[in-house]
C-alpha positions in Angstrom: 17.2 0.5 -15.9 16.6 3.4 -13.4 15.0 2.8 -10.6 13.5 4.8 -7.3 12.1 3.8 -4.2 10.5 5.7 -2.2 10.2 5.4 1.5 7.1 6.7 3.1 7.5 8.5 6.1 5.5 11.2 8.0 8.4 12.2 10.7 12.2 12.5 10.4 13.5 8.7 10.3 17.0 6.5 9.9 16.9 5.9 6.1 19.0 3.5 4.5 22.0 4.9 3.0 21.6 3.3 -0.3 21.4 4.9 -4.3 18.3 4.7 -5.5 16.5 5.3 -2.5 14.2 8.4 -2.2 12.2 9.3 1.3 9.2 11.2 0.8 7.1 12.8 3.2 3.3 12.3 3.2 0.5 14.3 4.2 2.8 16.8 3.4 0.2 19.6 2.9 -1.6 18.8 6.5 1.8 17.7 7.9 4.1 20.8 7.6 7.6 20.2 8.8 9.9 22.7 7.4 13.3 20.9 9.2 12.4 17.9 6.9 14.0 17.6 3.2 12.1 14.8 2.1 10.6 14.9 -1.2 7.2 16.3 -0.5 3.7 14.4 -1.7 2.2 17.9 -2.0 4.2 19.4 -4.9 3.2 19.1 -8.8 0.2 16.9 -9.0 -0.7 15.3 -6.1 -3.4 13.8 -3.2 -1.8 14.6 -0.5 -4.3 16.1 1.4 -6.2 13.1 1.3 -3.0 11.3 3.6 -5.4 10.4 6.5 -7.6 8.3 4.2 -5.3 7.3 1.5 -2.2 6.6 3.9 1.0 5.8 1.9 -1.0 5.8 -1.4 -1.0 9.9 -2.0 3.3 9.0 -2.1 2.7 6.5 -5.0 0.0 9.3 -6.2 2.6 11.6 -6.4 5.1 9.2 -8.2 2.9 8.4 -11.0 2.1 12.0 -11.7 5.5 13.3 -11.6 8.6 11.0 -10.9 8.7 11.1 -14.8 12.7 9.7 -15.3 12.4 6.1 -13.5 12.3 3.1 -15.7 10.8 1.2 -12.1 9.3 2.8 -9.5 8.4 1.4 -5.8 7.4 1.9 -2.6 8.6 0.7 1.0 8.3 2.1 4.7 10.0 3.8 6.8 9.7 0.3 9.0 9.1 -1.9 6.4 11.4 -2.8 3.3 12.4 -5.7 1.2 15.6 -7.7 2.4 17.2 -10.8 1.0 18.2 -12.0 4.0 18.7 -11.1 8.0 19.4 -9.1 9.6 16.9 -6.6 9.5 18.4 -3.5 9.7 18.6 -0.4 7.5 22.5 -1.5 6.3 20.7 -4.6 4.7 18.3 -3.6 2.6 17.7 -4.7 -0.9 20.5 -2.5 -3.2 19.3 -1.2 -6.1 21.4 -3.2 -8.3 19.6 -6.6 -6.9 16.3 -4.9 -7.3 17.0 -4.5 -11.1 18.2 -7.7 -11.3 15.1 -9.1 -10.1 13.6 -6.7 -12.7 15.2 -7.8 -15.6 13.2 -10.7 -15.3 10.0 -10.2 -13.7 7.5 -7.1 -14.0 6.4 -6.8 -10.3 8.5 -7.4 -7.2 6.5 -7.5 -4.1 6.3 -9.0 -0.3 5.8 -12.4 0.3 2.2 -13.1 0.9 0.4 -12.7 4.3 -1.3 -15.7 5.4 -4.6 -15.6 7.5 -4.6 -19.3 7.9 -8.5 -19.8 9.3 -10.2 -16.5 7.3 -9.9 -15.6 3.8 -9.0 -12.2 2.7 -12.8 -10.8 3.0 -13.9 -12.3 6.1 -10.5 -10.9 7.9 -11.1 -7.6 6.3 -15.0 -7.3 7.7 -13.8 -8.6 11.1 -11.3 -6.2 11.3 -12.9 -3.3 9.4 -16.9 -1.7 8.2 -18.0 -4.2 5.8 -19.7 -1.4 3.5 -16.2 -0.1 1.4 -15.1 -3.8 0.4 -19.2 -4.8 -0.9 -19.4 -1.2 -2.4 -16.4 -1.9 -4.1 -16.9 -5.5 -5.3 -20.3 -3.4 -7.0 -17.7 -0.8 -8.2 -15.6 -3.5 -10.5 -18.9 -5.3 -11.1 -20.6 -2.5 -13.2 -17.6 -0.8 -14.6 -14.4 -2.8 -14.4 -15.9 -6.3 -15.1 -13.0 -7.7 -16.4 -11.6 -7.4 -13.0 -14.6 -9.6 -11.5 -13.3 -13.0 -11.1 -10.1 -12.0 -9.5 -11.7 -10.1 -7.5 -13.9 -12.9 -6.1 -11.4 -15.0 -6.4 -8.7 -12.7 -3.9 -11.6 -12.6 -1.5 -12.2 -16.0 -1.2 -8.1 -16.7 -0.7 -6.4 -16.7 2.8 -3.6 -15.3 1.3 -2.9 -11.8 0.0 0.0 -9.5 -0.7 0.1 -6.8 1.7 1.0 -3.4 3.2 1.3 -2.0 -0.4 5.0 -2.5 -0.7 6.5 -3.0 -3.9 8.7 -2.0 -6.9 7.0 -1.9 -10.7 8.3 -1.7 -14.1 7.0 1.3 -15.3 4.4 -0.4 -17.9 3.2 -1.5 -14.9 3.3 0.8 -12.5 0.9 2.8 -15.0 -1.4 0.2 -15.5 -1.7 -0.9 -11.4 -2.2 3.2 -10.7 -4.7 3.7 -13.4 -6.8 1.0 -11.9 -6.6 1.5 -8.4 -6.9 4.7 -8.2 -9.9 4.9 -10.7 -11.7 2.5 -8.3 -10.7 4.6 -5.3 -12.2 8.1 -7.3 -16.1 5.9 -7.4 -15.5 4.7 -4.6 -15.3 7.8 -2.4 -18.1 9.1 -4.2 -20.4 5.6 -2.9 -19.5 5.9 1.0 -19.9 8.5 3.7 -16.9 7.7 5.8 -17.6 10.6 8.1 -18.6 9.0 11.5 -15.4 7.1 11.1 -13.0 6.5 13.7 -9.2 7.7 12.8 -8.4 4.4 12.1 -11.1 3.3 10.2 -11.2 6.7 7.9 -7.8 4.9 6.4 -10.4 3.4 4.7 -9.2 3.8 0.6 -5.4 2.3 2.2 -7.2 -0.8 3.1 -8.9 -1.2 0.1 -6.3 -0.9 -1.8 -4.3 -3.2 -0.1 -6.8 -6.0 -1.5 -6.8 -4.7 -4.6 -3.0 -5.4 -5.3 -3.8 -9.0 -6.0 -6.8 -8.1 -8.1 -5.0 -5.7 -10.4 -2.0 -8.7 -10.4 -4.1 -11.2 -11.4 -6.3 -9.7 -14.2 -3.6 -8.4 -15.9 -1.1 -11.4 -15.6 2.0 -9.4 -15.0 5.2 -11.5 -14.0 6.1 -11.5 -10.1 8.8 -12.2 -7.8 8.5 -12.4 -4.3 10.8 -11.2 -1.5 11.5 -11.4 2.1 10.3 -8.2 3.9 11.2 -7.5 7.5 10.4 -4.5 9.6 13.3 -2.1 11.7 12.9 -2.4 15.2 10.6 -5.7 15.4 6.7 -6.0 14.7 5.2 -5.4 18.3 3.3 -8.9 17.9 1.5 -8.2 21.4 0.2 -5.0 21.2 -1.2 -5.6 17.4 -2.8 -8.9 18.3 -4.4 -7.1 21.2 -6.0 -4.4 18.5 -6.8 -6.7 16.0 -9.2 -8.7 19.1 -10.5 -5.1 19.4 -11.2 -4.6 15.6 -13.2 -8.2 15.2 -15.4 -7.3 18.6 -15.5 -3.5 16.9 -14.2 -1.6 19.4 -12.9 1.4 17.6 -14.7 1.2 14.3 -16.8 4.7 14.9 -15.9 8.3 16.4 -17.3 8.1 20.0 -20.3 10.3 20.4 -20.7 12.4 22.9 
């Protein structure tokens, strides 16, 4: 088995020094930055100028459509990656050899599961978020991807959810979870007007898809493992507990007007 990972980034970063790693840059097309030899999200067949609403999603865009010679195919941060254990630092990330290991006999790797503890997965996202996307897109799978239906309820109503759209995919899969996500995505942008959004909230089709992880998982019963996943430098707990009070009292939600 072959696989690649790519590492999202949008600036020159520390990378792991590890085979089977591949950095790419996104936003490439808005985000010129000839000093950096990152793969590039805006060659072949690619979203990359959609990068400020897509997020890390126009790198796994770019994978689908043209990383053509993996056998598995994933996606971690420049921050965030997949580690079997502490420390978490770059020389500790998951090798390639363990990440095929866990591949020979699973379909999916992904991170453990975010817990929310007092709000399930839909009532943090509307807290923390415009409500509109999630119900539009609920309507979405409704009329055209019904088979998708009852996960979908059913990741909504769960406090639980795996996040941050890490992973690393078989590429049976990998087809199948792009071909559904990004589908939904397509009718979706065609069902909001996102265009008095703040620059956060205009991430919009990132958070979706975040949700939509599970959804996809679930529906189409591939096989899972879960790993550890740890972030370089630490997770700035204060400062993103202060913006999340700021989301839920929705400070921040729309452009200010003036």
């Amino acid at each position: 088995m072959k696989a690649k990972i790519l590492v999202a980034a949008h600036k020159k970063v520390s990378l792991p020094n590890k085979e089977g790693y591949l950095p790419i840059l996104v936003g490439a097309k808005r985000n010129y930055k000839p000093d950096i030899s990152y793969q590039r999200d805006d060659q072949g067949k690619n979203i990359s100028d959609k990068n400020p609403n897509y997020n890390e999603l126009t790198a796994i865009y770019w994978a689908w459509k043209n990383l053509k010679d993996a056998d598995a195919i994933g996606l971690v941060h420049y921050r965030r990656y997949f580690f079997n254990s502490k420390p978490y630092t770059l020389n500790n990330v998951l090798n390639i050899d363990e990440v095929e290991k866990y591949l020979s006999r699973v379909d999916v790797l992904l991170p453990k599961k975010r817990n929310y503890y007092i709000e399930s997965n839909y009532s943090h996202y509307i807290h923390a978020h415009h409500k509109e996307p999630l119900d539009k897109t609920r309507e979405i799978i409704q009329a055209d991807y019904p088979a998708y239906l009852s996960a979908f309820d059913l990741v909504m109503n769960r406090r639980k959810a795996h996040m941050f759209n890490m992973f690393v995919m078989n590429k049976r899969a990998f087809n199948s979870y792009c071909e559904f996500v990004f589908s939904v995505l397509e009718k979706l942008e065609s069902k909001i007007d996102i265009s008095d959004y703040s620059v956060q909230e205009a991430r919009v089709y990132g958070y979706i898809s975040e949700l939509l992880m599970d959804v996809w998982l679930e529906t189409n019963q591939f096989t899972c493992a879960e790993v550890n996943w740890g972030q370089i430098g630490g997770k700035q707990n204060i400062r993103k507990a202060l913006h999340l009070i700021k989301r839920k009292l929705g400070i921040g939600k729309k452009k200010k007007h003036f």
